[in-house]
BATORTOR-306247 format. One record per residue: y, x, z of N, C-alpha, C in turn; residue in three letters. Coordinates in steps of 0.1 Angstrom, whole numbers, padded with zeros to 4 digits, always signed. Each point is the difference from the previous one (the first is absolute). Example, Ala and Ser with C-alpha at 12.3 -4.5 7.8 and 13.67 -1.06 7.14 Angstrom:
-0057+0132+0078+0012-0009+0000+0012+0009+0000ALA
+0011-0004-0007+0011+0009+0000+0011-0008+0008SER
This chain:
-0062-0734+0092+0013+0002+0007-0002+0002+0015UNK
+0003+0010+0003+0002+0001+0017+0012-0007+0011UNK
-0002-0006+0009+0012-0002+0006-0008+0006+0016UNK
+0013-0001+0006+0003+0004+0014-0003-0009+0008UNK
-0007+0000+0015-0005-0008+0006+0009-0008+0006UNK
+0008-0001-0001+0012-0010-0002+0006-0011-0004UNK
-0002+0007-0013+0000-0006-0015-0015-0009-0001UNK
-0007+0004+0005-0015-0006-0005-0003-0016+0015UNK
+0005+0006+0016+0001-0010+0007+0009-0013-0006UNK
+0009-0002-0010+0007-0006+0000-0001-0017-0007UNK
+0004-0004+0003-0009-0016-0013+0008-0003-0006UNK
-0006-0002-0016+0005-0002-0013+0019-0013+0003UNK
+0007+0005-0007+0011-0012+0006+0006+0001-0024UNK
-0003-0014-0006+0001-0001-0011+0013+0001-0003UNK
+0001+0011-0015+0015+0004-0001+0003-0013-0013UNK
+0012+0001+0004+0010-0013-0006-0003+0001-0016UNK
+0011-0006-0008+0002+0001-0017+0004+0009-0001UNK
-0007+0007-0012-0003+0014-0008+0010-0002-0013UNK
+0013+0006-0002+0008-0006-0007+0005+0013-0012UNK
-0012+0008+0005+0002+0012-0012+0009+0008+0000UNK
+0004+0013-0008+0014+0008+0000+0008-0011-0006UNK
+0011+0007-0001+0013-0005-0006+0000+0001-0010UNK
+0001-0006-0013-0001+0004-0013+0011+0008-0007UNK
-0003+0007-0010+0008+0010-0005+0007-0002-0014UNK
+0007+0001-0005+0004+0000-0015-0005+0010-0009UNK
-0009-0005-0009-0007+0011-0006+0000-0007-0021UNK
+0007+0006-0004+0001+0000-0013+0003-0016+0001UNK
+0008-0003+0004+0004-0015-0003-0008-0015+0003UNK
-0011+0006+0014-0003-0009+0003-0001+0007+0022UNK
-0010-0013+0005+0006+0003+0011-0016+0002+0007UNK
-0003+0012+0004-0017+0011+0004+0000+0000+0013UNK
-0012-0009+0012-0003+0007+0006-0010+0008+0001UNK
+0010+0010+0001-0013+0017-0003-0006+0000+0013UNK
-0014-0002-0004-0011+0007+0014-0005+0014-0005UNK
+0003+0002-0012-0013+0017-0007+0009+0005-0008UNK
-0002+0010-0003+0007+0015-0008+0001-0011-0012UNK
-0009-0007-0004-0005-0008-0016+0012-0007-0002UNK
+0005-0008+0014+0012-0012-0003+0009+0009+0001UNK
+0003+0011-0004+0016+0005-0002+0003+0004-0013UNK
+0007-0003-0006+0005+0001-0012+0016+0006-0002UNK
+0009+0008-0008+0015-0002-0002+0000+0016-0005UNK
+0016+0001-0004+0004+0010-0005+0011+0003+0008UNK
+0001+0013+0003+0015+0008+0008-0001+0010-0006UNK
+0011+0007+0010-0001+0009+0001+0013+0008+0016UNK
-0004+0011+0003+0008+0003+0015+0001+0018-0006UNK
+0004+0005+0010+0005+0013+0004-0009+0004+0015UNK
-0001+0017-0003-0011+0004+0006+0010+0012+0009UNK
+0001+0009+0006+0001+0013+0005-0008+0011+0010UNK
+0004+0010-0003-0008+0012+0003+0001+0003+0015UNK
-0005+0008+0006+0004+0000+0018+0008+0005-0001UNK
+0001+0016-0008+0020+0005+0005+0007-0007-0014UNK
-0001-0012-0001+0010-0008-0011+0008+0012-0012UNK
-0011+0007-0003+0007+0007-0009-0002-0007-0015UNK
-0011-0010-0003-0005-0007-0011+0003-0010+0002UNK
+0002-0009-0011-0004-0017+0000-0012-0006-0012UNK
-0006-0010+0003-0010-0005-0010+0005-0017-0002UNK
+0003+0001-0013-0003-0016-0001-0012-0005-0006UNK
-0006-0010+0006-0010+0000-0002-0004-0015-0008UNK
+0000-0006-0010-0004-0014-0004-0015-0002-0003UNK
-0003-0011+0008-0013-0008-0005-0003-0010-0005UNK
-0012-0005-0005+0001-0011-0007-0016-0005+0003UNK
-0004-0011+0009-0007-0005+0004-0009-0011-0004UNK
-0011-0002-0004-0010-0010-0001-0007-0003+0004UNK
-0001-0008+0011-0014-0008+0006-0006+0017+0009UNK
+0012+0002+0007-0003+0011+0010-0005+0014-0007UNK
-0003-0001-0012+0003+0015-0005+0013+0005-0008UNK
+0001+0012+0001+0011+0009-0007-0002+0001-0013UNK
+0005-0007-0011+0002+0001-0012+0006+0006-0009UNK
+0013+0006+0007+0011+0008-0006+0009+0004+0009UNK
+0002+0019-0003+0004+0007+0007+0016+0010-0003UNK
+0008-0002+0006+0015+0007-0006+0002+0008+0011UNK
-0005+0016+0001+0007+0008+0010+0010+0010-0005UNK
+0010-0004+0001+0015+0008+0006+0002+0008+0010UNK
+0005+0012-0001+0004+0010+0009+0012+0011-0002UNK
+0004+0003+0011+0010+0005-0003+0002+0015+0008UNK
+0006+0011+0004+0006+0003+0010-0012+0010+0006UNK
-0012+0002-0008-0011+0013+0006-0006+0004-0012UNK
-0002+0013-0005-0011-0001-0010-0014-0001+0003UNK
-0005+0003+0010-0012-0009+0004-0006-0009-0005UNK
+0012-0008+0006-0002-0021-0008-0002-0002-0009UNK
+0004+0010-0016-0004-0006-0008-0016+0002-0004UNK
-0004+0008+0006-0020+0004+0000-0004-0013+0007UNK
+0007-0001+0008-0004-0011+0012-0003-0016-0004UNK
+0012-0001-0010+0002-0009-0005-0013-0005-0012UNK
+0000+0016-0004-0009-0005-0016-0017-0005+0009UNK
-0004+0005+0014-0010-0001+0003-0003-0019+0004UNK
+0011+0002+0010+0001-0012+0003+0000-0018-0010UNK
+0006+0011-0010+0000-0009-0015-0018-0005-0001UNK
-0003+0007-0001-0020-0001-0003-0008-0009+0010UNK
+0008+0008+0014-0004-0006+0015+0000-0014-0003UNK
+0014-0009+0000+0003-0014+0001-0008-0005-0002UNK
+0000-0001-0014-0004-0012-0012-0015-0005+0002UNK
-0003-0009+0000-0016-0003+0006-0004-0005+0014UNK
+0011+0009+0009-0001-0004+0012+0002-0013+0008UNK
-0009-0005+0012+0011-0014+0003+0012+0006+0010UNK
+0007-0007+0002+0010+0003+0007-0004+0006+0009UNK
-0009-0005+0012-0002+0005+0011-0005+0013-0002UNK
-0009+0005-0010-0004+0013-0004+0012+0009+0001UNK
+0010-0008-0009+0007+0010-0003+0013+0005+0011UNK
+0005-0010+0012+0000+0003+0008-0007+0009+0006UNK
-0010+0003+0005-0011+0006+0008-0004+0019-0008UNK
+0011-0003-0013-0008+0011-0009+0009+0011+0002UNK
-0001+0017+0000+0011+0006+0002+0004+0002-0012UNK
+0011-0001-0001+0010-0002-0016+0003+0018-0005UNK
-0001+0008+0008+0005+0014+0002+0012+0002+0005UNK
+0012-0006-0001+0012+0002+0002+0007-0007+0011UNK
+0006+0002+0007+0002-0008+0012+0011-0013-0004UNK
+0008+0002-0012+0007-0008-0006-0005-0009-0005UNK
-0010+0003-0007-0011-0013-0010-0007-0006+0015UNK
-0002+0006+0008-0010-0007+0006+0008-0011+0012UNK
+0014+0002-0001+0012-0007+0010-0001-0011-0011UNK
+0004+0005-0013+0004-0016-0013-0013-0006+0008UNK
-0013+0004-0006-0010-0008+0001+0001-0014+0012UNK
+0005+0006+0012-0003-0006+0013+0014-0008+0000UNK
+0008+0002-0007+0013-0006-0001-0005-0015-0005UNK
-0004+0005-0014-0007-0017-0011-0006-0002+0003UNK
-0010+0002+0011-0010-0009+0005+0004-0009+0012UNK
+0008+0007+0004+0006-0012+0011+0007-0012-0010UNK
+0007+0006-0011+0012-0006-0005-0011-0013-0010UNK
-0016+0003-0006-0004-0005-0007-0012-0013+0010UNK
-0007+0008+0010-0005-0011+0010+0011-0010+0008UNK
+0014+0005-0002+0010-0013+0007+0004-0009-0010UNK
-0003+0000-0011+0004-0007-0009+0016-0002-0007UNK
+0005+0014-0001+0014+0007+0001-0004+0011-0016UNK
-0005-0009-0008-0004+0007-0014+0011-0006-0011UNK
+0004+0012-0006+0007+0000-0015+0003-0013-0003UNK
-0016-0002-0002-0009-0012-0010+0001-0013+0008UNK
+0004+0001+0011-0007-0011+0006-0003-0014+0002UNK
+0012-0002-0012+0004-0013+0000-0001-0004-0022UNK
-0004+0012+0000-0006-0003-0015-0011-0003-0005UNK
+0001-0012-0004-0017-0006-0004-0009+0015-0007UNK
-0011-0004+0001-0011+0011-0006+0006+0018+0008UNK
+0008+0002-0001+0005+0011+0006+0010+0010-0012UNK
+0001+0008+0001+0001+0011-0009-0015+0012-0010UNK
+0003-0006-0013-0009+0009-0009-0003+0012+0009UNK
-0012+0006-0004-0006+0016+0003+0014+0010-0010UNK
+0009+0011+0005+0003+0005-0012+0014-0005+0008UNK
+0002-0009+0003+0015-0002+0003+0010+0009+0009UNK
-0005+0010+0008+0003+0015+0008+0007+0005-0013UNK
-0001-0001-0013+0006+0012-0009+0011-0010-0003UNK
+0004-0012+0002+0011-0001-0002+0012+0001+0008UNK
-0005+0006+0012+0012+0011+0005+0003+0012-0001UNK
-0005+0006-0010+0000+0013-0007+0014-0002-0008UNK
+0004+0012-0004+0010-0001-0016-0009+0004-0008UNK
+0011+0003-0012-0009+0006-0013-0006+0011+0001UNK
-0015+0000-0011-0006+0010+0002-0007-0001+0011UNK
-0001-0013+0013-0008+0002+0008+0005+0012+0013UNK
+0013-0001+0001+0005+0014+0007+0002-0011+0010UNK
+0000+0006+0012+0006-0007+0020+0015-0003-0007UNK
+0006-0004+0005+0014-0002+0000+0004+0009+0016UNK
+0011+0008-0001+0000+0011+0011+0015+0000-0002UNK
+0005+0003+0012+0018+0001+0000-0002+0016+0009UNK
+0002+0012-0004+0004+0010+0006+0014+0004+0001UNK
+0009+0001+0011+0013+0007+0000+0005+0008+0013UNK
+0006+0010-0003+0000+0012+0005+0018+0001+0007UNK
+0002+0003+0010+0011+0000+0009+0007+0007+0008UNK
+0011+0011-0002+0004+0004+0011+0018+0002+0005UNK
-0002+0000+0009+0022-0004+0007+0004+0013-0008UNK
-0005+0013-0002+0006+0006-0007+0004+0001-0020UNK
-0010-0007-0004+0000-0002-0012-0005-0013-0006UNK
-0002-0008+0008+0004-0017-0005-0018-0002-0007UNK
-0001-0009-0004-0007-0009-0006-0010+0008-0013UNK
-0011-0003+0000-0003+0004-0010-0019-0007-0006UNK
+0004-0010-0011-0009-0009-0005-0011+0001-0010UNK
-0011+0008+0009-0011+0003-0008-0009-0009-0006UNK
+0000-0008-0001-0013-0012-0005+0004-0013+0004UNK
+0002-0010-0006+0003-0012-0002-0011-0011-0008UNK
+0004-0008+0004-0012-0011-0003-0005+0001-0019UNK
+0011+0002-0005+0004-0001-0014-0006+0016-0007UNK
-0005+0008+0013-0004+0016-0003+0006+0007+0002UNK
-0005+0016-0001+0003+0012+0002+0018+0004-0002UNK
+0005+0003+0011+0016-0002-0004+0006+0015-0009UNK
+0005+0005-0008+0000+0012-0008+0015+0003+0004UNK
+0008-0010-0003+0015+0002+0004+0008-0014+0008UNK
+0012+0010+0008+0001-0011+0008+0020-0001-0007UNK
+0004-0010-0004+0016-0004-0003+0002-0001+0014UNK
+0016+0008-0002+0009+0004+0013+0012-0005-0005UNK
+0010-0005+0009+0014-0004-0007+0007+0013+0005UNK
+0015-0006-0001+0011+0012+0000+0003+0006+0014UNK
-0009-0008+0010-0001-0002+0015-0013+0010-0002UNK
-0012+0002-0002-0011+0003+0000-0005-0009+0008UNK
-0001-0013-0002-0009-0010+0003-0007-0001-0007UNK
-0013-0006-0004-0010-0009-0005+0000-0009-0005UNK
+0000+0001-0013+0006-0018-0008-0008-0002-0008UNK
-0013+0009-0004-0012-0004-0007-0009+0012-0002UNK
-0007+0000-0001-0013+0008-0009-0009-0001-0014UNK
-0005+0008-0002-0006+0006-0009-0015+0004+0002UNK
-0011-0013-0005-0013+0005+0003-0011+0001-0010UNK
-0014+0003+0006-0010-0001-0012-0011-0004+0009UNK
-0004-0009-0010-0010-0013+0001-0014+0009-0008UNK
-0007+0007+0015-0012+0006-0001-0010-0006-0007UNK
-0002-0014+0005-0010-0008+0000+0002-0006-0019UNK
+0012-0006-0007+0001+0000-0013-0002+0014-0006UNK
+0005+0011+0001+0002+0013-0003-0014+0000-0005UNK
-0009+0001+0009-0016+0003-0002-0009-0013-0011UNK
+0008-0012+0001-0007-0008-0008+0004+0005-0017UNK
+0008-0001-0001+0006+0004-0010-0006+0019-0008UNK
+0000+0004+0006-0009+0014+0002-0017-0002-0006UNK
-0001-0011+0009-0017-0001-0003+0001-0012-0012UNK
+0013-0004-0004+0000-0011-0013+0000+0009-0012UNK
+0003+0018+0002-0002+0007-0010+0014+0007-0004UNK
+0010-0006+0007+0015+0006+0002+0001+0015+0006UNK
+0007+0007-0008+0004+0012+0007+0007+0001+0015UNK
-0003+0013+0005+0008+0001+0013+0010-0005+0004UNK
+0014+0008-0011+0013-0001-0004+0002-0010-0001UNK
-0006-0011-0010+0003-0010-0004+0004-0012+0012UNK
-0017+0003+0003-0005-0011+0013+0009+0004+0013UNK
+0005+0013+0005+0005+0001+0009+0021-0007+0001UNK
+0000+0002-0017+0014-0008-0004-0003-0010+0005UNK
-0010-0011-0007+0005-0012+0001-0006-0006+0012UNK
-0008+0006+0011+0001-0006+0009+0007+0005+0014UNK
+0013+0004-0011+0012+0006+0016+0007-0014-0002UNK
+0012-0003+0008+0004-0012+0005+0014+0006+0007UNK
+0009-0012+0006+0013+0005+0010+0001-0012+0003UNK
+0003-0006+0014+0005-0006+0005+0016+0001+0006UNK
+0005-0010+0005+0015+0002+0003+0011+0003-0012UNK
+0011+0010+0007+0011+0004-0007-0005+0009-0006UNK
-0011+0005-0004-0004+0012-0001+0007+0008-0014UNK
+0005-0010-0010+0012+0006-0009+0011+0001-0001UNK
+0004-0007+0011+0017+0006+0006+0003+0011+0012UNK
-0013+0005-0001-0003+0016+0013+0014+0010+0001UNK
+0005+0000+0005+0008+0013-0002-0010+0015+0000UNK
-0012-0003+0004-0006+0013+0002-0012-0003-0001UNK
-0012+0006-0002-0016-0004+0002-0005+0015+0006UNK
-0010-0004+0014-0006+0010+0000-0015-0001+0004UNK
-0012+0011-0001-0011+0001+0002-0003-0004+0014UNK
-0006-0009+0004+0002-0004+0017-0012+0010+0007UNK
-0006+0005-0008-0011+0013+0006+0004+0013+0000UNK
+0010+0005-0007+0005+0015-0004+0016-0002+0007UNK
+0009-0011-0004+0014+0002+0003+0006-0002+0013UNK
């Protein structure tokens, strides 16, 4: 170690009690973390792009300072989702600090990242107050069926009102309108069952019937229309 002749004139003066960081909540007990190793927890945060044309949500799932399990979400560039699948590979294995330090490709993944690392070294995790933590695998139970994001798309203008493409419940097909042309329910299809059902050996037709759905008034409509065509 070098010091400055300043630093080096000066005589030793003994520093007081050493009282350590502040401890953290980490899976239901209480860590003070000195190393990548003592961090542990599960989140997850939101990421964005420089001209905020994307978002990434990003979940992780943490053990003993490595990355265990990886959930990247994106929305709003097609980019992102190449970005996403890379980054998918990138995470897993990494310790945190790596994966801070790593370029994720996308400016959105790489914001989530720096998001949950503040959020997971302050001790501001999911998990944090849950003994052992959260299972590896537990990221997919914020999925819906079939493993699909859950995504709310809807479409808007003062000249022609409202119009509800994608809903948590799926793909919206038709939208119920009362005698007003308001909105009093819809009519959707549940992508994510559609395909299980498909791959259980069910026909198109079949599978695409029974995993359509309606929420609301949607059988006392005065009217139904295509919210992409009408």
């Amino acid at each position: 170690m070098n010091y400055t002749a300043e630093v080096s004139e000066m005589c030793p003066v003994a520093k007081g009690a050493y009282h350590g960081p502040a401890p953290i909540p980490e899976e239901g007990k209480w860590v003070q973390a000195k190393e990548i190793k003592d961090i542990s927890g599960f989140t997850h945060g939101i990421g964005w792009c420089a001209p905020q044309q994307g978002a990434c949500k990003l979940t992780l799932n943490v053990k003993d300072g490595i990355i265990e399990e990886a959930l990247v979400e994106t929305i709003g560039c097609s980019g992102m989702t190449h970005s996403a699948a890379m980054a998918s590979e990138i995470l897993i294995g990494k310790t945190l600090l790596e994966a801070l330090n790593t370029d994720l490709v996308c400016d959105a993944i790489n914001t989530a990242m720096r998001e949950l690392f503040l959020q997971i070294v302050y001790g501001r995790t999911q998990s944090a107050f849950s003994e052992g933590g959260l299972l590896v695998g537990a990221s997919l139970e914020d999925l819906g069926k079939g493993l699909r994001s859950q995504v709310g798309t809807m479409f808007a203008t003062k000249e022609k009102g409202p119009r509800y493409l994608e809903m948590t419940e799926g793909y919206c097909t038709r939208l119920a309108l009362s005698a007003d042309d308001e909105v009093i329910g819809y009519e959707f299809l549940s992508f994510g069952k559609m395909m299980d059902f498909i791959k259980g050996g069910m026909n198109a037709d079949e599978a695409m019937k029974k995993a359509t759905g309606h929420y609301g008034q949607f059988e006392n409509a005065a009217k139904y229309i295509d919210p992409r065509k009408e």
